[in-house]
C-alpha positions in Angstrom: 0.0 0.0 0.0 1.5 3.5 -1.1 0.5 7.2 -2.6 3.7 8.4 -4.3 4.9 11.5 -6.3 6.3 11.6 -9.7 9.6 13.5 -9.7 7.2 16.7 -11.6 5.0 16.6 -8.5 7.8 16.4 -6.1 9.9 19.2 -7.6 6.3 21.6 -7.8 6.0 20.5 -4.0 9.5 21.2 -2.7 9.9 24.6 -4.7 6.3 25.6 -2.9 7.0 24.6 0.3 10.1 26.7 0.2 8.1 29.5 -1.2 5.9 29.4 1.6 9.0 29.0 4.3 7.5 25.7 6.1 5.9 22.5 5.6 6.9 18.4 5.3 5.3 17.5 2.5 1.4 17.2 1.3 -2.0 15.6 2.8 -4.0 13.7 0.1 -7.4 12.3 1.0 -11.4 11.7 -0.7 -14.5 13.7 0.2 -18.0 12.7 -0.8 -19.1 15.1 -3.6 -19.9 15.8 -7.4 -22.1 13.8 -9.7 -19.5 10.9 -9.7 -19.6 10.5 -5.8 -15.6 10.8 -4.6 -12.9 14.3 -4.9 -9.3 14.4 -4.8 -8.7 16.6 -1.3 -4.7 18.0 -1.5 -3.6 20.6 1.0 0.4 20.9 1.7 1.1 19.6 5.2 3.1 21.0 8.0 2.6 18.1 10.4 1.2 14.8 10.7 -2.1 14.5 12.0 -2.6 11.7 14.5 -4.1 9.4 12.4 -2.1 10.3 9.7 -0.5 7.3 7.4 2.9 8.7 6.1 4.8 7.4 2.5 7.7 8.9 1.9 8.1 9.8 -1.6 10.8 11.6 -3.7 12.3 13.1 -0.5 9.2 14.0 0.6 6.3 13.0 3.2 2.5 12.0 1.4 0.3 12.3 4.6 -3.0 9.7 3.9 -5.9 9.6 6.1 -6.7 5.9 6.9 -10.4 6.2 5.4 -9.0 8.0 2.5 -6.5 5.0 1.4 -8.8 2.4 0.2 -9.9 4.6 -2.6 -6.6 6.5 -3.4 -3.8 3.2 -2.4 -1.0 2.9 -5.9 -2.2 6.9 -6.7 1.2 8.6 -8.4 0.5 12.6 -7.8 1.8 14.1 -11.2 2.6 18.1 -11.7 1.6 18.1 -15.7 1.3 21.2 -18.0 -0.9 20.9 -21.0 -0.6 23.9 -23.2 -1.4 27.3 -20.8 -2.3 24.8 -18.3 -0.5 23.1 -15.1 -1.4 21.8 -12.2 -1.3 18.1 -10.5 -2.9 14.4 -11.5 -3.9 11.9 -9.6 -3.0 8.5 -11.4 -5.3 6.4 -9.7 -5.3 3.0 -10.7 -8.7 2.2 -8.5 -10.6 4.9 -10.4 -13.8 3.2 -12.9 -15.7 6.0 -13.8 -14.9 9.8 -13.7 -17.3 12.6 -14.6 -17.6 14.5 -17.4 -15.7 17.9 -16.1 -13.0 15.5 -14.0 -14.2 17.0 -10.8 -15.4 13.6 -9.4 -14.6 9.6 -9.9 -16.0 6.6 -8.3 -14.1 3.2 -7.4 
């Protein structure tokens, strides 16, 4: 069982956190919502939570919640730009369906 970065979403990651002068790494997790019934949650981390799961990944600490991990365990984070456009991708091998605007997926 593991959540890993790819080395794009590591470097974004690491050049933030030093941008924003603290942090460990970043907290991935689901929330019920959108018309396909599960969203990605990302926040950067500055701490693990109790409950926390920790992977370390490219140098860097991926912070899971334990009811989170079921839906999200083998997700690579990815930092991707695609044309004007950048931001990160969850490659989550669980995933069977994902809404039409890629806001929601189900498992």
């Amino acid at each position: 069982m593991a959540v890993t970065l790819s080395a794009a979403a590591a470097k974004h990651v690491e050049k933030y956190l030093a941008k924003r002068g603290k942090g460990v790494g970043v907290r991935l997790g689901v929330r019920t919502t959108g018309c396909s019934g599960m969203a990605y949650k990302l926040e950067y981390a500055d701490a693990a939570e109790p409950d926390d799961l920790v992977f370390d990944s490219q140098g860097l600490k991926v912070f899971v919640d334990p009811k989170s991990l079921p839906y999200i365990d083998g997700t690579e984070l990815d930092f991707v730009r695609e044309g004007l456009n950048e931001g990160f991708k969850f490659n989550n091998p669980n995933v069977k369906n994902e809404c039409g605007c890629g806001e929601s997926f189900n498992v």
